[in-house]
C-alpha positions as CSV (number, residue, x, y, z in Angstrom):
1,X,-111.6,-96.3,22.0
2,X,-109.5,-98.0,19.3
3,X,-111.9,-99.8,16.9
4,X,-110.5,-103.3,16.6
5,X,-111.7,-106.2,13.7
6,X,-115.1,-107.8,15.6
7,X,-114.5,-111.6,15.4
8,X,-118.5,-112.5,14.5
9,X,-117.5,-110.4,10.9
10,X,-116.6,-113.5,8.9
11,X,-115.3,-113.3,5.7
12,X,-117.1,-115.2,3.0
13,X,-114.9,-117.6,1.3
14,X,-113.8,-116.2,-2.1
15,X,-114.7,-119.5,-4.3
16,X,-118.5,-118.9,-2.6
17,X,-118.8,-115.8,-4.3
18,X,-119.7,-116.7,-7.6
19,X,-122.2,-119.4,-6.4
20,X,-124.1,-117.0,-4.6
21,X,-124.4,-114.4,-7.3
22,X,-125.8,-117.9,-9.6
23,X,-128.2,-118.4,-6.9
24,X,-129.3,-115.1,-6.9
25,X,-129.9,-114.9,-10.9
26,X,-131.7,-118.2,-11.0
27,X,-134.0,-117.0,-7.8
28,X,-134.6,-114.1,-10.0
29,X,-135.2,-115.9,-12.9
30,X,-138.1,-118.2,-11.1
31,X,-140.3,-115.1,-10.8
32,X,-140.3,-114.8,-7.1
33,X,-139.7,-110.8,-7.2
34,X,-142.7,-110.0,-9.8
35,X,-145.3,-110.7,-6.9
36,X,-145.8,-107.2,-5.6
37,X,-147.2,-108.6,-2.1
38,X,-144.0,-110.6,-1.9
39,X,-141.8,-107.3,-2.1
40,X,-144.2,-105.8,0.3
41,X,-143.4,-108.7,2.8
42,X,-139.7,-108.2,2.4
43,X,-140.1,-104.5,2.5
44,X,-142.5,-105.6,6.2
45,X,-139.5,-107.7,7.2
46,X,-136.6,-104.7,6.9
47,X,-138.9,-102.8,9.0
48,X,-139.0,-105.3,11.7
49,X,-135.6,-106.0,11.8
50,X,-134.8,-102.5,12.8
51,X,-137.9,-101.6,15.2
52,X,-137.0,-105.5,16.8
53,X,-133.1,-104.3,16.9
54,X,-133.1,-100.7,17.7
55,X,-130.9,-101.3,21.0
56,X,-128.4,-103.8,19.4
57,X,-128.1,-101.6,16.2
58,X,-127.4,-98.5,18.1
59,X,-125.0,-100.0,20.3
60,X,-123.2,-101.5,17.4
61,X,-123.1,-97.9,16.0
62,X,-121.6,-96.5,18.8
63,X,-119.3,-99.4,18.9
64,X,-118.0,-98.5,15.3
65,X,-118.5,-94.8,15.4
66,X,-119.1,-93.6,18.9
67,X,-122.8,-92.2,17.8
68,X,-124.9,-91.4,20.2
69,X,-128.5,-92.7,20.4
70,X,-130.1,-89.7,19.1
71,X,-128.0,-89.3,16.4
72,X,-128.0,-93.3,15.1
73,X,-131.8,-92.9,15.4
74,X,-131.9,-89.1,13.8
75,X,-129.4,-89.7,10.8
76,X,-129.3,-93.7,10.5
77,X,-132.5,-95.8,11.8
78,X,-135.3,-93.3,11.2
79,X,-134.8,-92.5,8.0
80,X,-134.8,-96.2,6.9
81,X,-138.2,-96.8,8.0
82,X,-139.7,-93.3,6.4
83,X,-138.4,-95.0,3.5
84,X,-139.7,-98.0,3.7
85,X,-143.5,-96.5,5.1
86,X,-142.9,-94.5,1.9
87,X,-142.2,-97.4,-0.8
88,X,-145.6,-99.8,1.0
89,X,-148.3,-97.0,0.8
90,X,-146.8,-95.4,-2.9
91,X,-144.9,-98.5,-4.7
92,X,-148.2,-99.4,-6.6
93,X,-149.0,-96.0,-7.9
94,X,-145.4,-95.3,-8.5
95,X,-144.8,-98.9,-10.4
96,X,-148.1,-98.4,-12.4
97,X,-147.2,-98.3,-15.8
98,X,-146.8,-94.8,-17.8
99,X,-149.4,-93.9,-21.0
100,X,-146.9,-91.7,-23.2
101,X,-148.3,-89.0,-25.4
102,X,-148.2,-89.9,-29.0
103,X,-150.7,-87.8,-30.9
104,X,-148.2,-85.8,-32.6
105,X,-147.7,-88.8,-34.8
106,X,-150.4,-90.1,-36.8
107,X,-149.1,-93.4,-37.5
108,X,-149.4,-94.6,-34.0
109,X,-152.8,-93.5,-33.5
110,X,-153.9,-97.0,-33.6
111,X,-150.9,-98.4,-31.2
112,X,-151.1,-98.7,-27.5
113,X,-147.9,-97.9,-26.0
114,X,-146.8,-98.1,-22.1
115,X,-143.7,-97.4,-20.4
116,X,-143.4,-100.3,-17.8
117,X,-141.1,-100.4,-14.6
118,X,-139.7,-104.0,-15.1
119,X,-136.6,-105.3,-12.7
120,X,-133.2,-105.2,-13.5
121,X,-132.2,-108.5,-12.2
122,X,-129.1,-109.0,-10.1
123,X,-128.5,-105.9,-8.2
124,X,-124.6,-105.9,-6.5
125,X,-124.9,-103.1,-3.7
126,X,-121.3,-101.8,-2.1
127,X,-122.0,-99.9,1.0
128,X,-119.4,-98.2,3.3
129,X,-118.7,-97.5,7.0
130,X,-119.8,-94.0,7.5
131,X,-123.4,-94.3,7.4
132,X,-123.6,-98.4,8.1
133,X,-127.4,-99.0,8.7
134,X,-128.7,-96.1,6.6
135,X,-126.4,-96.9,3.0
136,X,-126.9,-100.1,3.2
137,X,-131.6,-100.6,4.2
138,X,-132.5,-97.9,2.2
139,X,-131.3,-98.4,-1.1
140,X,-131.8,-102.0,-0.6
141,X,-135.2,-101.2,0.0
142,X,-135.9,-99.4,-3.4
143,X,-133.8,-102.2,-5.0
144,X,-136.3,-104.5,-3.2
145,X,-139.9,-102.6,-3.8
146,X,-138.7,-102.2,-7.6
147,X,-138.6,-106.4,-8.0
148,X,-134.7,-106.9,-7.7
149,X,-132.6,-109.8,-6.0
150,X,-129.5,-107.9,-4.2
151,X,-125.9,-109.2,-2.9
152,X,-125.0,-107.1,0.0
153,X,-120.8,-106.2,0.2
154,X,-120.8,-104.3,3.6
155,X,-117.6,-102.2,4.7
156,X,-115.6,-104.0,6.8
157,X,-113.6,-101.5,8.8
158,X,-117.6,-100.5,10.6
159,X,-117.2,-104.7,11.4
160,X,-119.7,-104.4,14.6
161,X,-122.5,-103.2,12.5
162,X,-121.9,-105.5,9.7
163,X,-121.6,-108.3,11.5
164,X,-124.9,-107.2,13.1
165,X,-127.0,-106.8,9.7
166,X,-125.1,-109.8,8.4
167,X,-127.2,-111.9,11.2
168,X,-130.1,-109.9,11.0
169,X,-130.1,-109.6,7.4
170,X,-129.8,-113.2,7.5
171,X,-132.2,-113.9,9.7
172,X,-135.0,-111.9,8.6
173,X,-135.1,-111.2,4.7
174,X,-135.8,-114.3,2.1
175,X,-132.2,-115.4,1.1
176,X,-134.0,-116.4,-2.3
177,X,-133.6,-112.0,-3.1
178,X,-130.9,-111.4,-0.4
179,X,-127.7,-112.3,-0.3
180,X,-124.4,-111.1,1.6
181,X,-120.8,-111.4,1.1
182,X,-118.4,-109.8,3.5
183,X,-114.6,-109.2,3.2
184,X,-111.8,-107.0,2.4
185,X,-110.5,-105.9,-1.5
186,X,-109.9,-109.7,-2.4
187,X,-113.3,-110.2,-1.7
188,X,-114.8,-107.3,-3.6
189,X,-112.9,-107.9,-6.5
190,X,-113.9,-111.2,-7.2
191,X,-117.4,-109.9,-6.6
192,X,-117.0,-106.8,-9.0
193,X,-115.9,-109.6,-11.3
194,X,-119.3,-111.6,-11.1
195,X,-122.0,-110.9,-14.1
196,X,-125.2,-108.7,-12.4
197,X,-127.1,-106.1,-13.8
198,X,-126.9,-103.0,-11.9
199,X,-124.1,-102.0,-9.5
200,X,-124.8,-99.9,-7.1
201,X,-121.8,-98.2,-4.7
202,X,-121.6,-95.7,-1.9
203,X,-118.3,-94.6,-1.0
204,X,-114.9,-92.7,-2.3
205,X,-114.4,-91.5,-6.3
206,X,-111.1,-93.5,-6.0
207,X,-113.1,-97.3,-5.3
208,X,-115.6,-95.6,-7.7
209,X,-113.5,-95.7,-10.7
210,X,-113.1,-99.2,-10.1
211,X,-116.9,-99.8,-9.7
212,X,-117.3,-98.2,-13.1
213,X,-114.6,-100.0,-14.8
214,X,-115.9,-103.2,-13.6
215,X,-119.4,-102.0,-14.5
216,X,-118.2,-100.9,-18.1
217,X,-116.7,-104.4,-18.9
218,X,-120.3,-105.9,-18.4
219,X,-122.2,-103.7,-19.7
220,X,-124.3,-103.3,-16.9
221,X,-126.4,-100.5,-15.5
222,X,-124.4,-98.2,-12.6
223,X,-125.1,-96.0,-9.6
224,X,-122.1,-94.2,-8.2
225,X,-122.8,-92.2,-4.8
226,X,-119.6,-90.1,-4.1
227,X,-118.7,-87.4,-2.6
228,X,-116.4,-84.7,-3.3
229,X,-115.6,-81.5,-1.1
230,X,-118.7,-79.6,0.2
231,X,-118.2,-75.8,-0.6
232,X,-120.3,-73.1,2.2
233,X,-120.1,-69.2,0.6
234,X,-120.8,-66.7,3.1
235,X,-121.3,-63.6,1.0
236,X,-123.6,-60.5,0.3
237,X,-125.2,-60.6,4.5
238,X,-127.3,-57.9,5.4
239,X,-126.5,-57.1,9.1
240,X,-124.6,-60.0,8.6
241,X,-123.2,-59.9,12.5
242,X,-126.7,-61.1,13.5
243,X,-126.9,-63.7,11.4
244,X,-123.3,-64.9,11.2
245,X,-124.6,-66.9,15.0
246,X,-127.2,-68.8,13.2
247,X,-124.8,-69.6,10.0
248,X,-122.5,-71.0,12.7
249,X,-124.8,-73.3,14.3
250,X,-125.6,-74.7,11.4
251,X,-122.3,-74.8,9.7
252,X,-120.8,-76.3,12.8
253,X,-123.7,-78.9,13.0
254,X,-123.2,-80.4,9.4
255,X,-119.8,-80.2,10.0
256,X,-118.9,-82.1,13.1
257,X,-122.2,-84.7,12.9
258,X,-120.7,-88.1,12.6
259,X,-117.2,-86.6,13.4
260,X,-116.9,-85.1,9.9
261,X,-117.3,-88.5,8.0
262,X,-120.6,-87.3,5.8
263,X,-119.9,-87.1,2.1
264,X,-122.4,-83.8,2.1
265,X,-120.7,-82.5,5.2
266,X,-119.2,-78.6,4.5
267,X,-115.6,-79.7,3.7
268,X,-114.4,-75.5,3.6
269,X,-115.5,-72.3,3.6
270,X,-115.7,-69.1,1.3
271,X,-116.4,-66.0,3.0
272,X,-116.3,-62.3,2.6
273,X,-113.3,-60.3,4.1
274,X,-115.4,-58.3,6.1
275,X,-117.1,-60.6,7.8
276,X,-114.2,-63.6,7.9
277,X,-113.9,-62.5,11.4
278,X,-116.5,-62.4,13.2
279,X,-117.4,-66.2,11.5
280,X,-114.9,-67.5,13.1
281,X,-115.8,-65.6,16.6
282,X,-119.2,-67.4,16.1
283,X,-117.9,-71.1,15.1
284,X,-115.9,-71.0,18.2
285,X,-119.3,-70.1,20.5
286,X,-121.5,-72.9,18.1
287,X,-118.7,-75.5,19.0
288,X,-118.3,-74.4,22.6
289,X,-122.7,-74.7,22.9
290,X,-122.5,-78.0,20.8
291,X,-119.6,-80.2,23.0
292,X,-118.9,-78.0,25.5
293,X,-115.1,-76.6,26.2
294,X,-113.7,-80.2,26.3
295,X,-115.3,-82.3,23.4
296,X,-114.0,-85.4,24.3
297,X,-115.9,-86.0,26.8
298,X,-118.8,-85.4,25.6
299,X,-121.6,-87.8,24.8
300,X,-122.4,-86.3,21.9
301,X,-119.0,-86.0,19.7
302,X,-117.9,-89.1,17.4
303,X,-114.5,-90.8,17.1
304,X,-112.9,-91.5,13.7
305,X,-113.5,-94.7,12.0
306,X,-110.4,-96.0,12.4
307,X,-106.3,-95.4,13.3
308,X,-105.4,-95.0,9.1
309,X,-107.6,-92.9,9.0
310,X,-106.8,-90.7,12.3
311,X,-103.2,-90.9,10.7
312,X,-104.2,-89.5,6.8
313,X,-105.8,-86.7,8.6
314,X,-103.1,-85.4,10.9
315,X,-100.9,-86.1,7.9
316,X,-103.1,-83.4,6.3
317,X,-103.4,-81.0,9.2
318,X,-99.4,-81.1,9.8
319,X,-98.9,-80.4,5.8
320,X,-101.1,-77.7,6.0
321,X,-99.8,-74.0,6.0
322,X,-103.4,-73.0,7.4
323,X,-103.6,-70.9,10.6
324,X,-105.4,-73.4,13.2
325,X,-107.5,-71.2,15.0
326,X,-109.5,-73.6,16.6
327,X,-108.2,-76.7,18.3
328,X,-104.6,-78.1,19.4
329,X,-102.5,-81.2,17.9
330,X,-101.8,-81.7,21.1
331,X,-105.5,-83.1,22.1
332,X,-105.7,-85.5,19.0
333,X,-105.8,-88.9,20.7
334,X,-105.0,-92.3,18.7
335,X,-105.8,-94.7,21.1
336,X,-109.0,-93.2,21.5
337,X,-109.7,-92.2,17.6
338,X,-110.5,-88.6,18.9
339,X,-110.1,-85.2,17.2
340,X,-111.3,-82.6,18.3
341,X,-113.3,-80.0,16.3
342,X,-110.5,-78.1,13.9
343,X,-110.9,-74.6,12.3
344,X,-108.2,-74.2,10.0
345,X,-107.9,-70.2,8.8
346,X,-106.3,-68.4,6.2
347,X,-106.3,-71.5,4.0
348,X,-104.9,-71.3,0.4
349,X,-105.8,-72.8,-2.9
350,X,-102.9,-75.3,-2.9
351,X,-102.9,-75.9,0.6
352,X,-102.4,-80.1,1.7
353,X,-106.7,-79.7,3.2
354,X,-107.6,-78.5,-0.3
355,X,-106.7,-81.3,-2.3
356,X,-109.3,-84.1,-1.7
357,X,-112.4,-84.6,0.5
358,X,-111.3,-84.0,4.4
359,X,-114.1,-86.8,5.9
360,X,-113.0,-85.2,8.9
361,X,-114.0,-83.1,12.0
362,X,-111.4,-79.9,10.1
363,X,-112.5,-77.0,8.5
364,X,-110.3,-75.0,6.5
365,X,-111.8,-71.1,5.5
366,X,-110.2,-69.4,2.8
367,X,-111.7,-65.4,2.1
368,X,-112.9,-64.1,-0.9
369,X,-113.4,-60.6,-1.9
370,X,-116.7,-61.3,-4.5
371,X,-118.8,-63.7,-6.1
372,X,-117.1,-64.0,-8.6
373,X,-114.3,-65.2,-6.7
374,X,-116.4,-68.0,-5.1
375,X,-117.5,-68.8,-8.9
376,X,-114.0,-69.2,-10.3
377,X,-112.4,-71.1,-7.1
378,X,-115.7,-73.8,-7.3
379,X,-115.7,-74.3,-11.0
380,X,-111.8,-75.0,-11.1
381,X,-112.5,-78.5,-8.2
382,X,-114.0,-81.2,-9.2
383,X,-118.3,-81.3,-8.9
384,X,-119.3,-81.2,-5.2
385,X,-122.5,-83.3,-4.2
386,X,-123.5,-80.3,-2.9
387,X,-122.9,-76.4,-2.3
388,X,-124.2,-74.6,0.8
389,X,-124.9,-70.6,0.0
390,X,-125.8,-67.9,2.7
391,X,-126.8,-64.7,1.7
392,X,-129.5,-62.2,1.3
393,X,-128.6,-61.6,-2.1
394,X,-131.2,-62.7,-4.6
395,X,-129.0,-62.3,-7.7
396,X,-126.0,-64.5,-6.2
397,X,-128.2,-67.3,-5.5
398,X,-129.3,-67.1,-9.2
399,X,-125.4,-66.3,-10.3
400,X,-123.8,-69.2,-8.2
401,X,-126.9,-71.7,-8.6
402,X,-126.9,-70.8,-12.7
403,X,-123.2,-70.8,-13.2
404,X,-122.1,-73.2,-11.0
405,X,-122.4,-77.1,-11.1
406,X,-123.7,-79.9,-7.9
407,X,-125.7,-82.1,-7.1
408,X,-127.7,-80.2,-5.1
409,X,-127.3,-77.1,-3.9
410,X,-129.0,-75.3,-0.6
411,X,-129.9,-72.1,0.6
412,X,-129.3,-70.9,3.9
413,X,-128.8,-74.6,6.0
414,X,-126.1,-77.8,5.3
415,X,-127.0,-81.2,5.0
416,X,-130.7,-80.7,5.6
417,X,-131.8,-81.7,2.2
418,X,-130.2,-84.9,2.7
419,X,-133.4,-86.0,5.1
420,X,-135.8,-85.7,2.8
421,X,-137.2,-88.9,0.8
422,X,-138.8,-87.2,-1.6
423,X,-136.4,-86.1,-3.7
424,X,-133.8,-87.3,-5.8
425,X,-130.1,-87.7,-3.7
426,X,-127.3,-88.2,-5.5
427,X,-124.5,-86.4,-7.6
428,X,-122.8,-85.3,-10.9
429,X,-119.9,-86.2,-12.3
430,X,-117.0,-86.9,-9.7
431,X,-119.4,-86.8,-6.9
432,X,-121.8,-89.7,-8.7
433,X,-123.8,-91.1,-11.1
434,X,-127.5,-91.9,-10.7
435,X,-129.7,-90.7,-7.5
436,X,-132.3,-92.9,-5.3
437,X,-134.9,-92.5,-2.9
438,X,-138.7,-93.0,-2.7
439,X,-140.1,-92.7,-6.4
440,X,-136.6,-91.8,-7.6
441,X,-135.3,-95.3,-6.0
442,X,-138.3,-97.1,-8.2
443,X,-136.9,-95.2,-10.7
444,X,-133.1,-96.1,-10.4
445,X,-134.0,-99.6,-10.1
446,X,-136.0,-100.7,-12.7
447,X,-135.6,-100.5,-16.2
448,X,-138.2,-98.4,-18.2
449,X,-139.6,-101.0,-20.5
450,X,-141.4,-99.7,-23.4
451,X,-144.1,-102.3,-24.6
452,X,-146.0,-101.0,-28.0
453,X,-149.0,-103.3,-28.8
454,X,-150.4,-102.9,-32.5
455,X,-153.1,-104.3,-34.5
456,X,-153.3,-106.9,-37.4
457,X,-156.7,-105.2,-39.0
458,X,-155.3,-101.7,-39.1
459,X,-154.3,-100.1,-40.8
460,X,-155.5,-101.4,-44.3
461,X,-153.1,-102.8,-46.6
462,X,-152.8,-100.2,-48.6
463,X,-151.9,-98.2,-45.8
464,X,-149.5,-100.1,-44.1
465,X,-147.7,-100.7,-47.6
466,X,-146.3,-97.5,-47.2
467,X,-143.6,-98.2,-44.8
468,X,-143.1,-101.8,-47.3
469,X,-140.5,-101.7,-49.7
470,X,-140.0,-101.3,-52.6
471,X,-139.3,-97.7,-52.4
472,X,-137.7,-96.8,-55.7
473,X,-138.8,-95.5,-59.0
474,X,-142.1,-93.0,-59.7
475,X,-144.8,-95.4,-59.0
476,X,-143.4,-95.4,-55.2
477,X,-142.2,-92.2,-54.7
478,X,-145.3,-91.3,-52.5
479,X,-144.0,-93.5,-49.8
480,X,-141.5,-91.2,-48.9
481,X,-143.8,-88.0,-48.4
482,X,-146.6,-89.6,-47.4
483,X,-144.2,-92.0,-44.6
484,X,-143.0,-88.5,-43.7
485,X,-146.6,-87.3,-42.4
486,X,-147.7,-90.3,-40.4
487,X,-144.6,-91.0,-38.5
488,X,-142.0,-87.6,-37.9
489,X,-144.4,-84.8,-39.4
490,X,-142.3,-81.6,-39.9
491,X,-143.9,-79.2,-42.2
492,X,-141.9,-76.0,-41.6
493,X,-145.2,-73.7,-41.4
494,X,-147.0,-75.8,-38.7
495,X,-143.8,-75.8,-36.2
496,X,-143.1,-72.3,-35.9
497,X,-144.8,-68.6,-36.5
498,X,-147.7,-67.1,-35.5
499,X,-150.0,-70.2,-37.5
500,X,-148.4,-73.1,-35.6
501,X,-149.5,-71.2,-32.6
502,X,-153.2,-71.5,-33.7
503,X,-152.8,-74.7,-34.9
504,X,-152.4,-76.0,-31.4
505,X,-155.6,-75.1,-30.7
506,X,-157.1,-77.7,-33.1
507,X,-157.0,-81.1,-31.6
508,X,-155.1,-84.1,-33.2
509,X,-154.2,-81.5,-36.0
510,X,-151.5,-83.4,-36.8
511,X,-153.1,-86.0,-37.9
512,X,-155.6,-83.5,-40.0
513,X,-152.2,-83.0,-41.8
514,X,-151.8,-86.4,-42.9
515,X,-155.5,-87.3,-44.2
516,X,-154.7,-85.9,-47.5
517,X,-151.7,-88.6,-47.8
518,X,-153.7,-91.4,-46.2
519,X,-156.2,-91.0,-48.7
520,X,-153.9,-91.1,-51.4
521,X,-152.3,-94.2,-50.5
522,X,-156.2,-95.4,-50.1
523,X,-156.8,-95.1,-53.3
524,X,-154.0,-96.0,-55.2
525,X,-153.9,-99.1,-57.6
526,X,-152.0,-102.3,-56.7
């Protein structure tokens, strides 16, 4: 099943590029995003395009990826329209402008101040191959509900499915806020190249870097969703045989779904000595329940992307000084893109499947003989978007969650997390920048505008002299202490101690703090 370049993917012409990205900032500049019924509409309009399209976007998947129905619908299509039920019945509350706190300073007691969620603008959005439908609708969703115009770059080595959203895409959003350019690295670069406002990729750290650099030279806002390799401990079990069956099922599951190509899929495994095992015992039974004893033919297993790709990883596997334990070089099929699941045991530090993100169906395990191994072998890689813990150990979750760094981190499953909208996905460091998804999408999206509105009849003259020059010599010198008290009050006894505990019962006692200097600078002669 040799994926091969899909003719109806056409490359946008390089000298289009920049005209599209104008386009898109004068569309954005007529206003059309503000209307929050017209982002609805568009919001309407992704939804029909996959509930009109399921068939033809599944079969494209399968096409690109060999995913099975289930699965496109599961990890791809569903989520999508969670999202976008999510953003139509929340976006107004969520959009509504913020009321900040400022009591604690008496000279704004008169101001009105709100935190609004204004638009960015020109949003360029980079999506890659692994997850096609998914990471490309639902950040362009938020990007959408949040009041942005968007150019779309899709990955061209999943060319059935982008050639697929490019038409439906096309077809069904307002091209006034929605815009797509498809091509290779020429294409890219000249659109990396183009002035926007936010940049927003999903794929390696290496393209990332460039993403940032280009970001950097215009000053623009940046989201980076990376990846990075996926530590699962296995430590600290109580009657860990029984359990090991269960950690294996759902080990095996993150593992292999989408043939390995997740960036939160477990990329190896730390596990105690005593139990190293009896793991791999129960990995062999999960894979052997999961595809059967000849995965290959099995409707449920995925292909790799592409033949590069099948060669970097059995470039990898024949480097490696790893025991394979599970599977057989001798199955891996080019022409079909197939390899099977790989257990790799016994793994070491410097070993070739240790050095960057697999994005494959291989698992190397490497013991440990304590937590504290785990601890030092994590915090010498680079930040993981997310570490996968099972024990029964209450003080190593605390140990590795406090001492450790991820994006996320969860307890006793893989990849779970991931399929919930309502929280905050994304990484730290070498495994991203910047996190989306319902509120947190709004969030990402818009810039939070503060907008202070103040009076011209207060304060009194007198009053509001105080922050007027001039400042110098005695008849001014109140200015500074009194200045002090209306706007960054710190008086030493009302911060700390027993009395500023009191104090906090007293309402607006900050500004009973400041009426002595207020009537001071009442009073004072011109």
């Amino acid at each position: 099943m040799t994926s091969k370049p899909n003719p109806d993917l056409v490359y946008t012409k390089i000298e289009e590029i920049p005209k599209i990205v104008d386009e898109l900032r004068k569309n954005f500049a007529s206003g059309v995003t503000l209307d929050f019924e017209f982002r609805k509409q568009q919001l309407k309009a992704i939804y029909n395009l996959i509930e009109e399209n399921r068939s033809d976007i599944c079969d494209a998947l399968y096409k690109d990826l060999h995913k099975n129905e289930t699965e496109s619908w599961f990890t791809e299509i569903d989520v999508v329209v969670f999202e976008i039920g999510s953003l139509l019945e929340n976006m107004d509350g969520w959009l509504k402008p913020e009321i900040p706190d400022t009591s604690t300073q008496p000279a704004f007691m008169n101001s009105k101040f709100e935190i609004v969620k204004a638009p960015q603008g020109v949003v360029t959005m980079i999506s890659p191959w692994n997850y096609p439908v998914r990471l490309v609708l639902a950040p362009l969703a938020g990007a959408i509900a949040a009041g942005n115009v968007v150019v779309i770059k899709q990955s061209q080595i999943s060319a059935h499915t982008s050639a697929l959203l490019t038409s439906l895409l096309s077809k069904y959003m307002d091209n006034r806020v929605v815009k797509l350019v498809n091509g290779a690295i020429e294409e890219t670069t000249v659109l990396l190249k183009q002035q926007v406002d936010h940049m927003f990729f999903t794929g390696s750290g290496m393209v990332g870097k460039v993403v940032a650099q280009a970001a950097a030279s215009q000053l623009c806002r940046l989201t980076l969703e990376l990846g990075g390799k996926c530590p699962v401990i296995i430590t600290n079990l109580a009657e860990s045989k029984a359990k090991l069956d269960i950690i294996a099922r759902r080990l095996v599951w993150g593992k292999l779904l989408n043939c390995g190509q997740t960036c939160l899929a477990s990329d190896y495994v730390l596990v105690d000595k005593d139990i190293h095992n009896d793991l791999v015992l129960s990995i062999k039974k999960a894979i052997l329940e999961f595809y059967s004893n000849n995965p290959k033919n099995s409707a449920d297993y995925g292909r790799i992307i592409s033949s590069s790709h099948f060669e970097r990883i059995k470039s990898l596997v024949e480097k490696s000084n790893a025991d394979m334990v599970i599977g057989n070089l001798e199955e891996w099929d080019i022409d079909d893109l197939y390899i099977p699941p790989t257990v790799m045991d016994n793994a070491k530090p410097e070993d070739s499947l240790m050095s960057d993100e697999l994005f494959a169906p291989v698992l190397p395990i490497m013991e440990i003989s304590s937590m504290q191994d785990a601890i030092e072998f994590i915090n010498s890689r680079n930040l993981p978007l997310a570490i996968y813990l099972f024990t029964d150990d209450s003080n190593v979750r605390s140990a590795i969650t406090s001492r450790t760094r991820s994006g996320s981190i969860v307890y006793d499953d893989t990849m779970m997390h991931a399929g919930c909208n309502n929280i905050p996905f994304g990484g730290v460091g070498p495994s991203g920048v910047g996190s989306y998804m319902g509120k947190y999408s709004i969030l990402n999206f818009s810039h939070q505008r503060n907008v202070m509105t103040n009076s011209l009849n207060f304060p009194p003259k007198k009053l509001d002299a105080l922050r007027l020059p001039p400042f110098t010599g005695n008849d001014y010198a109140w200015k500074k202490f009194t200045s002090q008290a209306m706007i960054s009050p710190n008086f030493r006894f009302a911060r700390s101690g027993i009395f500023s505990y009191y104090l906090t019962f007293i309402p607006f006692w900050r500004t009973l703090q400041a009426i002595p200097h207020i009537v001071r600078a009442m009073i004072r002669k011109d």
